[in-house]
MOPAC internal coordinates of N, CA, C and O (Angstrom, degrees):
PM7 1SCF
backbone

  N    0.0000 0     0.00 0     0.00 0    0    0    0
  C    1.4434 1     0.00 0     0.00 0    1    0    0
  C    1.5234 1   108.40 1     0.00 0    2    1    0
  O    1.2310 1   117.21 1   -51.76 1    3    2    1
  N    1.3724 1   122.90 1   128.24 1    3    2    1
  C    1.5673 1   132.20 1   169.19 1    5    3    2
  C    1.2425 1   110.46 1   -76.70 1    6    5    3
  O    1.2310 1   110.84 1   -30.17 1    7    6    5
  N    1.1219 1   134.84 1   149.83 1    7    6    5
  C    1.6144 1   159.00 1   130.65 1    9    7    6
  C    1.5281 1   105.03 1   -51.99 1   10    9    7
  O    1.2310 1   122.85 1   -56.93 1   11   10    9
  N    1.3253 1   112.15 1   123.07 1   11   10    9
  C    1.6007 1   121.08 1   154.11 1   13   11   10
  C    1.3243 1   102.43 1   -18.47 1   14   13   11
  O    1.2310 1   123.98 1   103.94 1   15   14   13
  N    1.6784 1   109.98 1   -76.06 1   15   14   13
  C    1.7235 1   121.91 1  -155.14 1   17   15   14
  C    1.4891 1    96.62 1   -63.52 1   18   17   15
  O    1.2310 1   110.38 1  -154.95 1   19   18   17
  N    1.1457 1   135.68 1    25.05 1   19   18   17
  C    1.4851 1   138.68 1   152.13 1   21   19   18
  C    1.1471 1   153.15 1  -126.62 1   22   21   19
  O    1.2310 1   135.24 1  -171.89 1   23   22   21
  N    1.5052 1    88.11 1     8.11 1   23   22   21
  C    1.2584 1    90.22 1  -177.56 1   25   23   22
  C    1.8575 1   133.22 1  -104.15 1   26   25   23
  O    1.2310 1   126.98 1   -22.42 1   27   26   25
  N    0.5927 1   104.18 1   157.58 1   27   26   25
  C    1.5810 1   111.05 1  -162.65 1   29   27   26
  C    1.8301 1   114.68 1   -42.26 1   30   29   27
  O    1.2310 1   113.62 1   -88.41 1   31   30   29
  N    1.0935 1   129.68 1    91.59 1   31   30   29
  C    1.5818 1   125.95 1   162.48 1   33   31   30
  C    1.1616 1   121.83 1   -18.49 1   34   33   31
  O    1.2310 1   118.38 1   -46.49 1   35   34   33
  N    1.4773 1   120.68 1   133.51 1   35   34   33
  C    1.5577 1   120.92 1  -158.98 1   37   35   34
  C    1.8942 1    97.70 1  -128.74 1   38   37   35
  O    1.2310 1   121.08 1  -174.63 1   39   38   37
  N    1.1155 1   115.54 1     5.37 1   39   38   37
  C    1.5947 1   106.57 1  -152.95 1   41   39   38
  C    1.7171 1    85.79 1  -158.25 1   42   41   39
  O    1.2310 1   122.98 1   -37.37 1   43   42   41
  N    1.3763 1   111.89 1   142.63 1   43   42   41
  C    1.6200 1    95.46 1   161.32 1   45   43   42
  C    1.7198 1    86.06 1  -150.82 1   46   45   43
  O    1.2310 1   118.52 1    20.91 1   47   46   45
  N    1.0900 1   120.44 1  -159.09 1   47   46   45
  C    1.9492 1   112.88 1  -149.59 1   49   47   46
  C    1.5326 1    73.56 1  -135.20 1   50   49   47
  O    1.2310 1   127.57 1   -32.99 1   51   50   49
  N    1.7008 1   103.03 1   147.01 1   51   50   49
  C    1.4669 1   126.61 1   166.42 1   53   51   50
  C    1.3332 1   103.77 1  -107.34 1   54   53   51
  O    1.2310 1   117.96 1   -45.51 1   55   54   53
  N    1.5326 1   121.49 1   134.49 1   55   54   53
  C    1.4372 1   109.73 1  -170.76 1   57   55   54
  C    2.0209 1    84.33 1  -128.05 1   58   57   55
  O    1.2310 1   121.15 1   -32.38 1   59   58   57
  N    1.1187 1   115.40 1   147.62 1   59   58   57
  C    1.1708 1   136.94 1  -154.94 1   61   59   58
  C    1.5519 1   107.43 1  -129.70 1   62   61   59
  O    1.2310 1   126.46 1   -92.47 1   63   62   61
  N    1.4190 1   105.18 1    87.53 1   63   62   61
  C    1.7254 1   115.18 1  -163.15 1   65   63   62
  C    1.8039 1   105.63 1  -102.42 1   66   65   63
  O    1.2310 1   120.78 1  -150.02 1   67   66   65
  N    1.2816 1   116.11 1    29.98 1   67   66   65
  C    1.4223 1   119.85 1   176.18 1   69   67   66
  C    1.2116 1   137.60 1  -171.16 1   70   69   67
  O    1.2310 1    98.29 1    11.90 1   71   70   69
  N    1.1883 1   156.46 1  -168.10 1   71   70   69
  C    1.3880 1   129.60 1   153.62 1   73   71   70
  C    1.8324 1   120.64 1    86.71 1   74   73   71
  O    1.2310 1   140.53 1     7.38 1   75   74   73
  N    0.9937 1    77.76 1  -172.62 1   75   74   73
  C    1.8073 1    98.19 1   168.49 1   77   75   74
  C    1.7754 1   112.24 1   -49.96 1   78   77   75
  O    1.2310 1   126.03 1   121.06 1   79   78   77
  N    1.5735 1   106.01 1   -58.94 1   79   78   77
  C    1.6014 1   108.27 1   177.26 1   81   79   78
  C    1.4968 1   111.97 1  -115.00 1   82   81   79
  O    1.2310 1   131.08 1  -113.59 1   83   82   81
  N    1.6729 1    96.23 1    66.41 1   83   82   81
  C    1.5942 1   103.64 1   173.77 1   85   83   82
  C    1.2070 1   113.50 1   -67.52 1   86   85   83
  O    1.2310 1   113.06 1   -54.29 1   87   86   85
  N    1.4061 1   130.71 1   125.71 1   87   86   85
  C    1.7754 1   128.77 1   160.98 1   89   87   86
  C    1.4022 1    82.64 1   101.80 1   90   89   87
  O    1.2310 1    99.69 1   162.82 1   91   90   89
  N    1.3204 1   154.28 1   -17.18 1   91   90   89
  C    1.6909 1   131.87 1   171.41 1   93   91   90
  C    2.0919 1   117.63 1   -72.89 1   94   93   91
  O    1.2310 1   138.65 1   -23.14 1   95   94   93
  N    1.1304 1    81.44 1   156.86 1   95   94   93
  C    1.6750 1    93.50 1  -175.28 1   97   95   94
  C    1.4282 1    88.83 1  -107.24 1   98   97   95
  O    1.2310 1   121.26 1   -10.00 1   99   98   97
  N    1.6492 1   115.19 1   170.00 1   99   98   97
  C    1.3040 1   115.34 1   136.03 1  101   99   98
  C    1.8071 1   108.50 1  -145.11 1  102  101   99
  O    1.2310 1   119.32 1    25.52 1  103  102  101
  N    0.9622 1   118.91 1  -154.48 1  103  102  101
  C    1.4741 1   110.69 1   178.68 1  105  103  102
  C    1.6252 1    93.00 1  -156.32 1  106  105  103
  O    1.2310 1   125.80 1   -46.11 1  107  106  105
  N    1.9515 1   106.45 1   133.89 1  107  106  105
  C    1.2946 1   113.72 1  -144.00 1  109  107  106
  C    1.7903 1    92.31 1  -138.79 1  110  109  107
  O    1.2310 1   124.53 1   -11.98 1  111  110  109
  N    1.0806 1   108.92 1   168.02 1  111  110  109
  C    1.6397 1   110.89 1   177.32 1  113  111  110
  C    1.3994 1   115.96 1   -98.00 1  114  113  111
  O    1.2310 1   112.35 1   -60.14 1  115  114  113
  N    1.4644 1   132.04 1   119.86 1  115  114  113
  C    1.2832 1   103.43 1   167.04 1  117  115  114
  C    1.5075 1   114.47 1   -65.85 1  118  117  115
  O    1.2310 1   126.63 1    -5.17 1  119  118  117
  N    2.0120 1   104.86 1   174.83 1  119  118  117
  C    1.3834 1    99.72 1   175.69 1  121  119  118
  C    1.6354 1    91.04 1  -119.40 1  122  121  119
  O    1.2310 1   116.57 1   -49.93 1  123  122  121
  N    0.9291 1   124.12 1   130.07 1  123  122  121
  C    1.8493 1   124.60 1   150.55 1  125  123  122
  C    1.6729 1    85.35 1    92.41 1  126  125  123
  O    1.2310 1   111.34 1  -164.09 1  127  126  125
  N    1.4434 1   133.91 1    15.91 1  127  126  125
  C    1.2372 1   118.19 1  -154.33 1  129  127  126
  C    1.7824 1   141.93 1    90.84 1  130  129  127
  O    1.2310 1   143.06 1   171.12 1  131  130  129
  N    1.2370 1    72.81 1    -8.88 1  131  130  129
  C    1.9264 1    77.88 1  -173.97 1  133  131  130
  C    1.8981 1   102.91 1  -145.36 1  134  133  131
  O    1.2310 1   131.44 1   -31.82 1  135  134  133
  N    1.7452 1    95.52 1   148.18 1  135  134  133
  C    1.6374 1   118.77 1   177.46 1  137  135  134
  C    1.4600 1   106.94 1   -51.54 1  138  137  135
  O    1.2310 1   129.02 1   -32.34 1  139  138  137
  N    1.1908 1   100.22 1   147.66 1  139  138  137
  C    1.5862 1   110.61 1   162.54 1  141  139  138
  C    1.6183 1   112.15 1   -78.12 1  142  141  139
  O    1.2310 1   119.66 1   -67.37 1  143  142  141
  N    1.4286 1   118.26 1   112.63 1  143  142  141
  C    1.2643 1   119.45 1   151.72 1  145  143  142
  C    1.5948 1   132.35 1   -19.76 1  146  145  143
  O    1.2310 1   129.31 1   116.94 1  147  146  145
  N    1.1942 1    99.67 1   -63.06 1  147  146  145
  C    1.5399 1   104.72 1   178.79 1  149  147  146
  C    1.6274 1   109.67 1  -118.94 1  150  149  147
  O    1.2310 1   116.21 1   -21.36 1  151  150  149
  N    1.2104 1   124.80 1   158.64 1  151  150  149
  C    1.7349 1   110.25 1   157.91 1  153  151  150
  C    1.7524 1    97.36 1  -167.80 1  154  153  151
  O    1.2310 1   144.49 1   -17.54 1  155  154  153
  N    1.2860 1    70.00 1   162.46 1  155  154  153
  C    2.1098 1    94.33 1  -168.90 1  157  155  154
  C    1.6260 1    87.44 1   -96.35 1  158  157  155
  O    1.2310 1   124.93 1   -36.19 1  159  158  157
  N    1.1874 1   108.15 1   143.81 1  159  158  157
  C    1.7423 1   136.21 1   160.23 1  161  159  158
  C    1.2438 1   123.95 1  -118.48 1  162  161  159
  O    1.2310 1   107.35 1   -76.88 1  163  162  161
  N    1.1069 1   141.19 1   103.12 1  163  162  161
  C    1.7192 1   152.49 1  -168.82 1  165  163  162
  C    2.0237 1    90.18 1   -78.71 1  166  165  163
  O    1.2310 1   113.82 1   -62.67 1  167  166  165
  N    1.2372 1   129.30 1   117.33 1  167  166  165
  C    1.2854 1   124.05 1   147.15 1  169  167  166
  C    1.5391 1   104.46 1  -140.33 1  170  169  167
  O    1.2310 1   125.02 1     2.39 1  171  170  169
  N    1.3368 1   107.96 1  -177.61 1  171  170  169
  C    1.5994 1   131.20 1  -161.03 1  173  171  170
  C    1.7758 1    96.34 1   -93.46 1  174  173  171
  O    1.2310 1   129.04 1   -66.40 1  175  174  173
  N    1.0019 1   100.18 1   113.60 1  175  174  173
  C    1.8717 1    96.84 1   169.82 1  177  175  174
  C    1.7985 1    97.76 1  -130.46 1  178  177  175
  O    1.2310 1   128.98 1   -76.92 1  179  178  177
  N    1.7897 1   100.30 1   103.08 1  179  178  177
  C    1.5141 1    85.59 1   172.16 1  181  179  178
  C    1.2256 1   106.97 1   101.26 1  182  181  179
  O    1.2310 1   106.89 1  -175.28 1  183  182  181
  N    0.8620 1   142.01 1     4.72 1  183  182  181
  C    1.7545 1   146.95 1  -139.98 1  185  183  182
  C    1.5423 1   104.39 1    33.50 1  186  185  183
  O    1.2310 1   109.10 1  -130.92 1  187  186  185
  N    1.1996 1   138.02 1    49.08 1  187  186  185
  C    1.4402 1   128.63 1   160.09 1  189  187  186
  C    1.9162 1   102.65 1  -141.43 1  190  189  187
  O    1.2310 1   128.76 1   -26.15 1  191  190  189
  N    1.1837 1   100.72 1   153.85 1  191  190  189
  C    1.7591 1   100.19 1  -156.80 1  193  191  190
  C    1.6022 1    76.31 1  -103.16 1  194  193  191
  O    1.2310 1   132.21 1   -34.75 1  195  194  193
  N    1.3790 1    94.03 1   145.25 1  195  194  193
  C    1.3137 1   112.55 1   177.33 1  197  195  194
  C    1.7715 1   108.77 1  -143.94 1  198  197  195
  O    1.2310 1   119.82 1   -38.05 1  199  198  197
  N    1.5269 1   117.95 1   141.95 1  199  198  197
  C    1.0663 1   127.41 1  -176.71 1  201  199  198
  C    1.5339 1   115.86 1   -91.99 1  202  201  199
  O    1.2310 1   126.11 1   -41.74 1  203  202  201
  N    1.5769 1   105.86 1   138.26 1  203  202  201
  C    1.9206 1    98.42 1  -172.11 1  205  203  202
  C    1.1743 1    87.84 1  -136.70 1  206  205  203
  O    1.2310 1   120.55 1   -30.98 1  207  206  205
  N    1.1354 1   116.55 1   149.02 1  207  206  205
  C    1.5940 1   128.03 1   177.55 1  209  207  206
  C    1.9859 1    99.76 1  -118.52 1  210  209  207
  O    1.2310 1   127.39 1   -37.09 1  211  210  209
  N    1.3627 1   103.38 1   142.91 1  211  210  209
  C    1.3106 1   113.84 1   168.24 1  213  211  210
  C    1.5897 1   123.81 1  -135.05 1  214  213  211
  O    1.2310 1   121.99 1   -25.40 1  215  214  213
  N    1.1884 1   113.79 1   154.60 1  215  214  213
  C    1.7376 1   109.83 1  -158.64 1  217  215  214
  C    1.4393 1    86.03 1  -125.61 1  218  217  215
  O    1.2310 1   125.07 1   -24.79 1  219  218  217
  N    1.6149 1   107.87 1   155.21 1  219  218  217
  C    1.6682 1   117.79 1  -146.41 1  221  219  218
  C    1.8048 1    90.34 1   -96.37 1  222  221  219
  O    1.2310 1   119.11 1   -61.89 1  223  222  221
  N    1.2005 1   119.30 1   118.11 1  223  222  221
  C    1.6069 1   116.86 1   171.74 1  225  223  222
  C    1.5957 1   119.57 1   -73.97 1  226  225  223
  O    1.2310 1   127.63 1   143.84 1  227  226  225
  N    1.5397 1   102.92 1   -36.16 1  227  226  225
  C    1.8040 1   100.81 1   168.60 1  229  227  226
  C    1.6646 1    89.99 1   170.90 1  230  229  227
  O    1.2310 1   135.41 1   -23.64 1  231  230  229
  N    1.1745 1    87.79 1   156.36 1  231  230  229
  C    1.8963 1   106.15 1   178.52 1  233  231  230
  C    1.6965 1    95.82 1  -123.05 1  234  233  231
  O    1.2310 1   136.45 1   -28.30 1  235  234  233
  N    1.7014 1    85.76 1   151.70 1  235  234  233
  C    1.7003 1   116.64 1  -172.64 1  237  235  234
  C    1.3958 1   110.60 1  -143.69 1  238  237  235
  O    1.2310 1   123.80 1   -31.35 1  239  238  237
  N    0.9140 1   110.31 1   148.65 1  239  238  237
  C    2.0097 1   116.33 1   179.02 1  241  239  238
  C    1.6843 1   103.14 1   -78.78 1  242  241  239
  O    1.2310 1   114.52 1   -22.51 1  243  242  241
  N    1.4252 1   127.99 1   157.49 1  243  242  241
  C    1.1145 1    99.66 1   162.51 1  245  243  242
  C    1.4785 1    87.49 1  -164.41 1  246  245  243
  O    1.2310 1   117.80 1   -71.19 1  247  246  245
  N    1.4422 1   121.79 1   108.81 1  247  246  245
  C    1.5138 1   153.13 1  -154.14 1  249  247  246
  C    1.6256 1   112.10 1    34.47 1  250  249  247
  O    1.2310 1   123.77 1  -128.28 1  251  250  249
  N    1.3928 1   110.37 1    51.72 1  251  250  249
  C    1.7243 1   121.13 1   174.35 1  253  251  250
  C    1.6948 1    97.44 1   100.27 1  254  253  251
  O    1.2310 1   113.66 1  -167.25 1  255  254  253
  N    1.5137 1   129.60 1    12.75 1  255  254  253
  C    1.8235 1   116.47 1  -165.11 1  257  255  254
  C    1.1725 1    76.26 1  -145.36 1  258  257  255
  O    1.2310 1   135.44 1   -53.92 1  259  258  257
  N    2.0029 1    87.73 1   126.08 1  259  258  257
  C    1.7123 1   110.34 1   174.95 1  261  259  258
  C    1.4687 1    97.97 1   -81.30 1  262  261  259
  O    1.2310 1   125.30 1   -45.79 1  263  262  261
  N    1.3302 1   107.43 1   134.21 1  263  262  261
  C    1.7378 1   134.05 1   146.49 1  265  263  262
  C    1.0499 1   137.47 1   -86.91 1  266  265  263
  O    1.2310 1   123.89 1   -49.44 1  267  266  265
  N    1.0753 1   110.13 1   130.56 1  267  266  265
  C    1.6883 1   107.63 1  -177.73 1  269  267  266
  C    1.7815 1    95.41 1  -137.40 1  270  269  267
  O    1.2310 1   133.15 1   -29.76 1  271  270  269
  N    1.8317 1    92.20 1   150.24 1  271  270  269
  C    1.4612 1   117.86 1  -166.32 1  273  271  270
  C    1.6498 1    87.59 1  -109.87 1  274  273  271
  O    1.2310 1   123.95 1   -34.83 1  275  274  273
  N    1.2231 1   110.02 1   145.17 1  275  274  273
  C    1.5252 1   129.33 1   175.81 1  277  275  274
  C    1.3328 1    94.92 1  -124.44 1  278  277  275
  O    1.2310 1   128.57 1   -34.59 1  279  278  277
  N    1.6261 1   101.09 1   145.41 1  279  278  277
  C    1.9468 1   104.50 1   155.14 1  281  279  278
  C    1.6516 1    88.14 1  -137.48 1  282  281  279
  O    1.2310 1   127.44 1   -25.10 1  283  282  281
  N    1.4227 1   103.30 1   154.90 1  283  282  281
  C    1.1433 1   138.17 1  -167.87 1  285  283  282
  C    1.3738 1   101.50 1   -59.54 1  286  285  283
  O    1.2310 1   113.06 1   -26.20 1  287  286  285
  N    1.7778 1   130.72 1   153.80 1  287  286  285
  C    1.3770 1   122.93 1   160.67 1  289  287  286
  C    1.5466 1   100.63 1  -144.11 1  290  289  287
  O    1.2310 1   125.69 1   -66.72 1  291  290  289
  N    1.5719 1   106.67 1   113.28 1  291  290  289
  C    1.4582 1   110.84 1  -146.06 1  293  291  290
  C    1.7822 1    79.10 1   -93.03 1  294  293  291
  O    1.2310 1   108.26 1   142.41 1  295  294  293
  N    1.1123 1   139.54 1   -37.59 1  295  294  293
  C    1.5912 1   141.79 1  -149.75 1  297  295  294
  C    1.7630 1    99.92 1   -74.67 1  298  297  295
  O    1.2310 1   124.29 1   147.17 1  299  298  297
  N    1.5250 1   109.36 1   -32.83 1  299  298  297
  C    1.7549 1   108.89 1   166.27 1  301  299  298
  C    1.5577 1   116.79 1   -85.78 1  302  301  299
  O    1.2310 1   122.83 1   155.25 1  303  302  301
  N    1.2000 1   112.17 1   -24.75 1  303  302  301
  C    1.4720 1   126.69 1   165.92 1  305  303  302
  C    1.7235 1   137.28 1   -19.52 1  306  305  303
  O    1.2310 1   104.92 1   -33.91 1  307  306  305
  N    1.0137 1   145.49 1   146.09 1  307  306  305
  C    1.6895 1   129.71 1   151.18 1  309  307  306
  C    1.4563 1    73.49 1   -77.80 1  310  309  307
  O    1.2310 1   139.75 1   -23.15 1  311  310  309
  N    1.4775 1    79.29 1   156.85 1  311  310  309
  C    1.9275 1   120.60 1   169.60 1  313  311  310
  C    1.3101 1   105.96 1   -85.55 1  314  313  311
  O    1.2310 1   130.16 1   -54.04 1  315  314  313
  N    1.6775 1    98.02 1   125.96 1  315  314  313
  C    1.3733 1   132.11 1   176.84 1  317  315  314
  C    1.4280 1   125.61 1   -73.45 1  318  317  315
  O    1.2310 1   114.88 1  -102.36 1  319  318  317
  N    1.4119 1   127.31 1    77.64 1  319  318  317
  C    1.8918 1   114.32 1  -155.74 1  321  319  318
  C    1.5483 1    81.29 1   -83.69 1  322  321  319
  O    1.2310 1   112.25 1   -61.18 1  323  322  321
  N    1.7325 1   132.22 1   118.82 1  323  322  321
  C    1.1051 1   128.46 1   159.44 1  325  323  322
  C    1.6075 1   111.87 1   -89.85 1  326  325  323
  O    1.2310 1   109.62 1   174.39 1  327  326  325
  N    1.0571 1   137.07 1    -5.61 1  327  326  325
  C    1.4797 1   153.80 1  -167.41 1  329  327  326
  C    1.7608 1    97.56 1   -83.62 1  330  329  327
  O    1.2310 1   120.61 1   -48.13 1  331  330  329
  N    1.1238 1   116.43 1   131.87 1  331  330  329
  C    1.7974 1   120.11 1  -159.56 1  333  331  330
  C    2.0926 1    69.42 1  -124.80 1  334  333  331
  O    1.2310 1   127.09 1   -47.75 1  335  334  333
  N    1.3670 1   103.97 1   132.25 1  335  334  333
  C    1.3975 1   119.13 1   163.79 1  337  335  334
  C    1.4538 1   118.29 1   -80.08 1  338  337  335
  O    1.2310 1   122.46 1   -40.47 1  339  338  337
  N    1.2416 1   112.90 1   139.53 1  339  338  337
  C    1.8654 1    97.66 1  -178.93 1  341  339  338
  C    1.6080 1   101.91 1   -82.77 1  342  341  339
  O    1.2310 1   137.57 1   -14.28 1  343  342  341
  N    1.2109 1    83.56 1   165.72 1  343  342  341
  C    2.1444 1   113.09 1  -163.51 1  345  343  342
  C    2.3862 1    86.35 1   -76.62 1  346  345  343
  O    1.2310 1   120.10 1   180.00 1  347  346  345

């Protein structure tokens, strides 16, 4: 029989330090135990969904919940039009 306080972490948080979803978290599954290196995110830029991929900069514990740091990889990316056209 396991104890709660032992049992194995199933989820650890992607934190998103650039890019398109600078300053967002999300909370992700591990597989076999361990983060995904890289991963694609589908969000709305503009009203059109666009796909961004981010590559893992380093993971840290932070009070028993794995973290992981993303940076942006704009060259695998959809293209980002940040430029708003005037009316």
């Amino acid at each position: 029989m396991s104890s709660p306080d032992r049992e194995t972490p199933t989820l650890y948080i992607a934190e998103f330090i650039d890019g398109p979803l600078e300053g967002q978290i999300d909370s992700r599954a591990l597989v076999r135990g361990k983060h995904a290196p890289r991963i694609s995110m589908v969000a709305a830029v503009g009203g059109l969904e666009s796909v961004f991929w981010y590559d893992e900069v380093d993971e840290r514990d932070l009070n028993g919940q794995r973290r992981v740091r993303y940076t942006f990889d704009s060259g695998e990316s959809d293209p980002v039009d940040t430029e708003v056209e005037p009316l």
